[in-house]
C-alpha positions as CSV (number, residue, x, y, z in Angstrom):
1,X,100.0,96.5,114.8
2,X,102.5,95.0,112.1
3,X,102.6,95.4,108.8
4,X,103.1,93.1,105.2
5,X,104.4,93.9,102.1
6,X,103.8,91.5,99.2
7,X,107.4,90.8,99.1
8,X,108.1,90.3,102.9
9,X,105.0,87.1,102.7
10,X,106.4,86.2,99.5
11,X,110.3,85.7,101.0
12,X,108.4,84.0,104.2
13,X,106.8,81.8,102.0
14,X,110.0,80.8,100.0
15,X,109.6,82.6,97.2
16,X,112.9,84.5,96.9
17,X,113.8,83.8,92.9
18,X,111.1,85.7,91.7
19,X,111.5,88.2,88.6
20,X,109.6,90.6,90.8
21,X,109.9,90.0,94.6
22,X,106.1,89.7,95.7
23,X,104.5,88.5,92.1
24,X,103.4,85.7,93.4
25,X,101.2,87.7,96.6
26,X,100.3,90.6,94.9
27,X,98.8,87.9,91.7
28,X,96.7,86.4,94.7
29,X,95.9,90.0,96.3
30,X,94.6,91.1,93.2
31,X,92.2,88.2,92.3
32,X,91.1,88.8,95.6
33,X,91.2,92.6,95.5
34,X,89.6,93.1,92.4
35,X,88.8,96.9,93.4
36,X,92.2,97.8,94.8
37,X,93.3,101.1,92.7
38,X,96.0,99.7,90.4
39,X,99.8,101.3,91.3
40,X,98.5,101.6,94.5
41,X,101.0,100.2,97.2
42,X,99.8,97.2,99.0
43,X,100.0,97.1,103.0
44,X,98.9,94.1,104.4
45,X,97.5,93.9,108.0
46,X,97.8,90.7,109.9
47,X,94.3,89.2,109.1
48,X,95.1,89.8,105.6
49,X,98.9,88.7,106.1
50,X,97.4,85.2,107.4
51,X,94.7,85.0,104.4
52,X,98.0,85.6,101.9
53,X,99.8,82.8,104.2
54,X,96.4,80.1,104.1
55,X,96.1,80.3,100.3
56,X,99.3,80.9,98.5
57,X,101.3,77.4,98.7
58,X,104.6,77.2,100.3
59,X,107.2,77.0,97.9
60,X,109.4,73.9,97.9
């Protein structure tokens, strides 16, 4: 089974001038993921790989 990182989806989805690589995910996982333990590492599995991909816009 594959794996995510915020910054992997983030760099898919053509976000690769970010301050932080990821921001842009891990701002979405965490609205999302209100009870994820801050500092905590996020590792995405596919279904949550393709929710990340549905709702945070493509960069132009």
């Amino acid at each position: 089974m594959a794996t995510y990182s915020p910054a992997e989806l983030a760099r898919e989805l053509g976000y690769v001038d970010e301050d932080r690589a990821g921001r842009v995910v891990r701002d979405y996982l965490r609205a999302k993921y209100p009870d994820h333990p801050k500092y905590q590492r996020w590792i995405l599995d596919e279904e949550q790989a393709d929710d990340v991909r549905a709702h945070v816009p493509r960069k132009s």
